[in-house]
N, C-alpha and C positions, 0 to 999 in steps of 0.2 A: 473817596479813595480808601481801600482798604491797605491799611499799615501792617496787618497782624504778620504777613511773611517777613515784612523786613524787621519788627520788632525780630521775630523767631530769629531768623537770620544774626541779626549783631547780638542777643544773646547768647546763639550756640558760638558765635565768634568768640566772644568775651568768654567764656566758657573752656575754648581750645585752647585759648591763648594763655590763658590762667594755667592748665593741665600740664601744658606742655615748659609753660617756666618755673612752676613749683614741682614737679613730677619727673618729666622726663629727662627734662635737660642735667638736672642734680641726678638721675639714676647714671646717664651716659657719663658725668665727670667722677662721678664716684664711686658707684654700683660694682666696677671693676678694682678697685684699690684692694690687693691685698696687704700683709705683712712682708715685710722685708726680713732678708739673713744678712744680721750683721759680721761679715769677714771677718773682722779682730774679734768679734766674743762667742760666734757662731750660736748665738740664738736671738729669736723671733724679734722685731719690735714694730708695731709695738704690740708686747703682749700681754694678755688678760691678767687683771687687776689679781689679788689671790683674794680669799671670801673675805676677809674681814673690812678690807679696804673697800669689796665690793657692798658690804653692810654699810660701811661710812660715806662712800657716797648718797648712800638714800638720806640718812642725816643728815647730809649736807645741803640736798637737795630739801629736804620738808623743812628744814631750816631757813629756807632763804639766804641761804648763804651768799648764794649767787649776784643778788641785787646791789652788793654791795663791791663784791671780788671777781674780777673777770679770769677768765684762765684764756687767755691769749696773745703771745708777745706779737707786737704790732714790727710790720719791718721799717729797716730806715729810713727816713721822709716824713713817718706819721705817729711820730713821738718822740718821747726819750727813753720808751723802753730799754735802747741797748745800752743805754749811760746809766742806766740804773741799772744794769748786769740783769736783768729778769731772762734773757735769754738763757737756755742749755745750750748752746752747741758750741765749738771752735766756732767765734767771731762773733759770739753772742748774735745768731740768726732766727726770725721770727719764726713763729709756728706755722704749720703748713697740716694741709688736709688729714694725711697718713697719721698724724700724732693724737685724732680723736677715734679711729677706727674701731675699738670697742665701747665708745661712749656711749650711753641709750639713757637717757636722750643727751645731749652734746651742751654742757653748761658755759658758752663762751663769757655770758654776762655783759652786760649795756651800761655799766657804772663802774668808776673805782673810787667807792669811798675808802675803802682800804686796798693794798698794793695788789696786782695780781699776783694769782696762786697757780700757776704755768708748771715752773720750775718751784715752789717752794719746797719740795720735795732733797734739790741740790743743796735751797740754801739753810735749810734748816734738819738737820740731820739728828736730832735729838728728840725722842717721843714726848720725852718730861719736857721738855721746855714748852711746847706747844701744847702739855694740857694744860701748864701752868698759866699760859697764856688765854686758854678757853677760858679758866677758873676765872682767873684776874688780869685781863689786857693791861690795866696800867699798870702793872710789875713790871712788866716789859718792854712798855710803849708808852709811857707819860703823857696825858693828854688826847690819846687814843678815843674813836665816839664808838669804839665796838663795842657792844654791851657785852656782860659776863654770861659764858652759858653753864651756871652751875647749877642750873635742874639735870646737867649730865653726871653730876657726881653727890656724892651719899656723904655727911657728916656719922661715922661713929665715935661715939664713945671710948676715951682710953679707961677701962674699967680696971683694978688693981688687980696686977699680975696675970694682966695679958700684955701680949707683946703687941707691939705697933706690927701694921701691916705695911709688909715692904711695897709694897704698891700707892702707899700713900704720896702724898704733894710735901716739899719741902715745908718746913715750917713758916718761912715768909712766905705763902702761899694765903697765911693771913687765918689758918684753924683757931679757933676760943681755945683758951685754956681748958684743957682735961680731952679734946677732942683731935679728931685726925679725919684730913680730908681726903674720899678713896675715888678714884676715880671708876664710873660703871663701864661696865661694857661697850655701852654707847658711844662714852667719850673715847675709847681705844680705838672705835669703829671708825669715827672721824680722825683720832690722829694717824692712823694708817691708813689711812685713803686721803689725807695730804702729804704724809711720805712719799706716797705712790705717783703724783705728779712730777712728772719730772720727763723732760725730751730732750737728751744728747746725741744721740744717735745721729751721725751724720746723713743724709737722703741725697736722691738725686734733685728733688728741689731744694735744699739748703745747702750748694757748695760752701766751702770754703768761704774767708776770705783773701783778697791778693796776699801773695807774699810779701813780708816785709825784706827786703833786702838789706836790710842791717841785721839781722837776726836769723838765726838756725830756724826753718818749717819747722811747725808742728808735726808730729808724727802720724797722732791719731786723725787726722784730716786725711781721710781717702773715701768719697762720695762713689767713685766709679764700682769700688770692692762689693759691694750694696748688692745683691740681684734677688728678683720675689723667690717669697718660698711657692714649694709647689702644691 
């Protein structure tokens, strides 16, 4: 008996089947996702990163960053994301498709050895605090297993009657006597491209949550206001 058509056969099957659920299917659900206009701010979201954040992404990316930190708030049922406030939006509501739109390639991450980084853009609003944190995690996190990334910053020299460089790290930042710790390029590149995470924007997949009827509605909860740009 000759097999060879039916072998041909279930591999062009195996083949279509494969195409059509990593290709097409992910083009027709998302292929068409534009940006949204937000009514209260009337601009785009979500929109393009600005370059330097878009520099620190790569950082973050050649860093491995990833393996450890996911960026995606999971919805109710499948954690404690929302008790740990990692959500952005009114009702602290999980991420949703629209809020990776200019991602290339989309860092969701498969682990959280350290908290996700979704919204840490909301919760941490301070640039120094987060290189001070790259420099030395346990300054700010006692017990923390994320190693220090100080190949991103440059020990100089305070040499007599030069002035410290205002860009420097606080001094418990841990600099040797006579020196100062400057943060490069790089590390700026990363901490503005985790400023830049961050998804409040309310959508038509993330309504609200129900009203509390003890309490005055939120204001800025209007999902319906939302229409694509053109």
């Amino acid at each position: 008996m000759n097999l060879a058509p039916l072998i041909f056969l279930a591999s062009f099957f195996a083949l279509a089947t494969s195409w059509l659920s990593f290709v097409l299917v992910p083009q027709l659900q998302l292929g068409t996702v534009k940006p949204m206009i937000d009514s209260d701010t009337g601009q785009l979201y979500p929109s393009m990163r600005p370059g330097l954040a878009r520099q620190g992404e790569q950082i973050y990316r050649a860093n491995g960053c990833f393996y450890c930190h996911s960026e995606q708030v999971r919805p109710r049922g499948f954690g404690s994301d929302v008790q740990r406030g990692w959500g952005g939006r009114t009702g602290k509501v999980q991420s949703v498709d629209q809020d990776y739109l200019y991602d290339r390639p989309v860092m969701l991450g498969t682990q959280r050895v350290g908290p996700d980084l979704a919204n840490i853009g909301l919760r941490q609003t301070n640039e120094m605090t987060l290189l001070v944190h790259l420099y030395n995690p346990q300054l700010s996190m006692p017990g923390s297993v994320m190693p220090p990334y100080r190949f991103l910053f440059k020990m100089n020299e305070l040499k007599s009657g030069k002035k410290p460089s205002t860009d420097a790290l606080p001094a418990f930042a841990g600099a040797p006597a006579g020196f100062e710790i400057v943060p490069t390029t790089d590390a700026h590149a990363l901490a503005a491209y985790l400023l830049s995470l961050h998804s409040q924007t309310i959508l038509y997949e993330t309504p609200p949550p129900p009203l509390d009827k003890t309490n005055t509605p939120a204001a800025a909860a209007k999902p319906a206001t939302n229409s694509p740009a053109k």
